[in-house]
C-alpha positions, 0 to 999 in steps of 0.5 A: 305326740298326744292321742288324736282322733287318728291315733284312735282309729289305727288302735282299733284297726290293729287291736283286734289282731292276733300277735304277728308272727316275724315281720318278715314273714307276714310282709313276703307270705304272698310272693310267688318265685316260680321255684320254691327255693328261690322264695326260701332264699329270699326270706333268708336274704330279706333276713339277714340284710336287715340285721346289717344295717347299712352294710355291704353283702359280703358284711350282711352275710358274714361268709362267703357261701351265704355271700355267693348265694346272695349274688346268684339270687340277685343274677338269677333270671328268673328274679325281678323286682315284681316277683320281690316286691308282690308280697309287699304289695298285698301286705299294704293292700291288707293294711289299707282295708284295715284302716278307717274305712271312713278316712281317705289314704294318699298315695304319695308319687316320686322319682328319685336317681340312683347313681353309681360310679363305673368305669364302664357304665354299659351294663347300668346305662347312663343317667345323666351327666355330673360336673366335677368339682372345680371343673368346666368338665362334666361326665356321664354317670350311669345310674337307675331311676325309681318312680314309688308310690308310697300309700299313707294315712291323713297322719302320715302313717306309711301303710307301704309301697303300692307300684314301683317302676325301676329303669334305666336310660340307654342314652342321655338325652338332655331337655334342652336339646330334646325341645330344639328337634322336637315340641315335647308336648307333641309327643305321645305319652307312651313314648315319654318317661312320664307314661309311669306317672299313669302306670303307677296311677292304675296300679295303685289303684287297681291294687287297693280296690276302692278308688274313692278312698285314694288322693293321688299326691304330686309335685310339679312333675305331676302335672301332666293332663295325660295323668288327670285324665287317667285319674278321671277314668279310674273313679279316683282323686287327685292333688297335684302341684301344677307348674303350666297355665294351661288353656280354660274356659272358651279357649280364649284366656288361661288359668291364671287369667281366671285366678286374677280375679278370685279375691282372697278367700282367707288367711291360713297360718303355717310353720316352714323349716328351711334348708338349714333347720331353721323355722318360721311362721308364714301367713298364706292367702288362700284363692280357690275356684273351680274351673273348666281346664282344656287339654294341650293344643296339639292333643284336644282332639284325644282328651277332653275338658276337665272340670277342676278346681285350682288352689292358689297358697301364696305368702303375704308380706313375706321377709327380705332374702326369704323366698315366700311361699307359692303354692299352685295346687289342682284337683279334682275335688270340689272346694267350697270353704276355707277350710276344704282348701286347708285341708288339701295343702295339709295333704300336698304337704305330706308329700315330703314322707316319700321323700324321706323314704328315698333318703332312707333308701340312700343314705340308710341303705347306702344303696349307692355304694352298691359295687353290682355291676349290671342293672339287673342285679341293682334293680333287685337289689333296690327292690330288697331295699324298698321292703326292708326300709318300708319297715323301719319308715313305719315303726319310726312313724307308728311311734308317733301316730298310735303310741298307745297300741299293744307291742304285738302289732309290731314286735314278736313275743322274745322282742318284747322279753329281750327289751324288758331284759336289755332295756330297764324301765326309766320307772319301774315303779310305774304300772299298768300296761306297757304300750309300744312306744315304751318298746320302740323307744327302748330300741332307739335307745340301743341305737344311740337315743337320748330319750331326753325330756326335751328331745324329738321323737326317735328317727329312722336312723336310731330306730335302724340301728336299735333293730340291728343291735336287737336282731344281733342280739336275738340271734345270740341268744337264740343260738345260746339257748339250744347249746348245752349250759357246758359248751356255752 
């Protein structure tokens, strides 16, 4: 990837710093077990789960007294997923003051399932219901929900989680019977699951401090009035995807009514990836107005009108059998050209990141897989997760958003040795510095990549098992070292 104006700003954010100590120190120097042994196994835990990657506990720990320890910390009453998770939490704080104080962070929010198959699905609760294959029959599966919020620079830099919110369903409720007792809309936020869209809001921002360098990014599940509210009192922005017409104006017409008759503002040209990989250019044109929203009907008396700008992306003449881009976007910021209304989709359209985090979370980790029986122990189980693949989610995109940056900000100081022995240079020939994509890409080689001229950059999954391959073979010689050269 080229250096851009992005790239620059990380470099000089990150090269004032001294040379890190281990990762895994600096990310968890901030949580606070209520014993101190309990911290010293975490880190020992955090330790070797990484170095498994993918693995079961039993593999990642190699015997069974680290293994039975594994499983007592993860039992322990006195661990949650807050205690596992605070380190992290100050370490993206930290990283968030550090970037480019003139640049905004998104705060990417999701919800994503966590499924497990039981024969007794009371000790995890149930989640929703699975039809089998080839079967009208369906059944209960127990599981556990996560919603994440995941901090990111305008180019797509994961800085870490900000709020996380693990829970679990008692009993399935399915939507269309909820509405036949009850009008959802009627019901009060704090009794329904979306109350965490609000928590994960304030926390976040509580958490990094300056609410106006904060954009809230949202799919439609976003799109929820309680939220802009909430939004509006904590000083902070937004960019949700909206899926309701709501009221405007007077009361008397809706959104919508007032979008019809916005004329075409301009024409914004992108590239779309479908399902299958396959890539094609679409054309959008662009409408955008700033317009006075009102709250439900059955909740005017608690909310009030909001001010808000509507931004409609819809695909011109889009092919045949190819469902065509439309893109209904609101936001507290105000919108005034063409390019103030890009620059917002731009935005929303890196939404995908936390996605890809979650698929690390389940393809990656294999968190699924887990055989922990309670809710408890698989909440901080996926806590453990979220810190472990936060890591490889960042070198993976560090890779590609300041290349050019000196190996100490992500690697120790033996990394870099090993490499350099492991790894020879394509060139030796060539001189100068060595950045830490040289590095980076050298770990994805000891995971399977081609480094080819013409091949994309190195994903999560080769940068993962490069980092696996390369704590296996640090550990071996850090053992080798402090044996004598006779019994070696």
């Amino acid at each position: 990837m080229p250096e851009g104006k992005g790239s620059g700003r990380w470099r000089r954010a990150v090269a004032s710093r001294n040379p890190p100590r281990c990762w895994i120190d600096r990310e968890i120097e901030n949580c606070t077990f209520v014993d101190e042994r309990l911290g010293k196994r975490f880190r020992t835990l955090l330790e070797q789960l990484s170095g498994g990657a993918g693995e079961s506990i039993p593999m990642a720990c190699q015997d069974w007294a680290n293994t039975k320890a594994a499983y007592r910390f993860f039992d322990n009453e006195r661990v949650n997923e807050k205690d596992i998770l605070a380190g992290h939490f100050q370490s993206t704080r930290r990283r968030f003051l550090d970037s480019d104080s003139n640049e905004p962070a998104l705060v990417l929010h999701d919800t994503t399932e966590f499924c497990f198959h039981r024969n007794d699905i009371s000790e995890i609760g149930k989640i929703t219901k699975h039809a089998g294959w080839k079967t009208r029959h369906s059944r209960l599966v127990c599981g556990i929900l996560m919603h994440s919020s995941l901090v990111v620079t305008t180019d797509g830099l994961p800085l870490g989680l900000s709020a996380v919110k693990i829970w679990t369903r008692d009993e399935f409720k399915g939507t269309n019977a909820l509405k036949k007792h009850i009008n959802p809309t009627r019901v009060p936020i704090e009794k329904k699951e979306s109350i965490r869209w609000l928590q994960n809001l304030s926390e976040s921002t509580n958490l990094l401090s300056i609410p106006n360098r904060c954009i809230h990014i949202g799919d439609r599940e976003s799109d929820i009035y309680e939220l802009f509210c909430t939004a509006n009192e904590r000083d902070t922005h937004f960019v949700f995807r909206t899926c309701v017409d709501r009221l405007a104006g007077d009361g008397e017409h809706t959104v919508s009514d007032e979008m019809q008759e916005v004329d075409c503002k301009g024409l914004h040209r992108i590239e779309v990836r479908d399902k299958k990989g396959d890539t094609r250019e679409a054309v959008l044109e662009l409408k955008y107005r700033r317009i006075r929203v009102l709250p439900p009907i059955g909740k005017q008396k608690r909310y009030p009108p909001l001010e808000l700008t509507v931004i409609h992306a819809k695909e011109r003449d889009a092919a045949a059998g190819v469902e065509p881009i439309d893109w209904k976007l609101i936001t507290d910021l105000p919108v005034r050209t063409r390019v103030e209304a890009i620059e917002k989709l731009n935005w929303y359209a890196l939404r995908w990141k936390i996605e890809t985090f979650h698929k690390i979370m389940k393809s990656g980790c294999k968190t699924e897989e887990s055989k922990l029986r309670t809710a408890e122990r698989l909440v901080n189980l996926i806590a453990t997760f979220c810190i472990m693949r936060w890591r490889i989610f960042w070198m993976t995109m560090i890779n590609r958003s300041a290349p050019d940056v000196a190996p100490g900000v992500a690697l120790t100081g033996l990394e870099v040795k090993l490499l350099d022995k492991l790894v020879k240079d394509k060139d030796p020939r060539k001189g100068g510095r060595k950045t830490l994509a040289d590095y980076l890409t050298k770990i994805a080689l000891l995971g399977g990549y081609l480094a080819r001229k013409k091949d994309p950059p190195p994903g999560n999954m080769v940068m993962w098992r490069g980092l696996a391959r390369l704590t296996d073979i640090e550990l071996g010689f850090t053992l080798a070292r402090h044996e004598e050269p006779n019994n070696i």
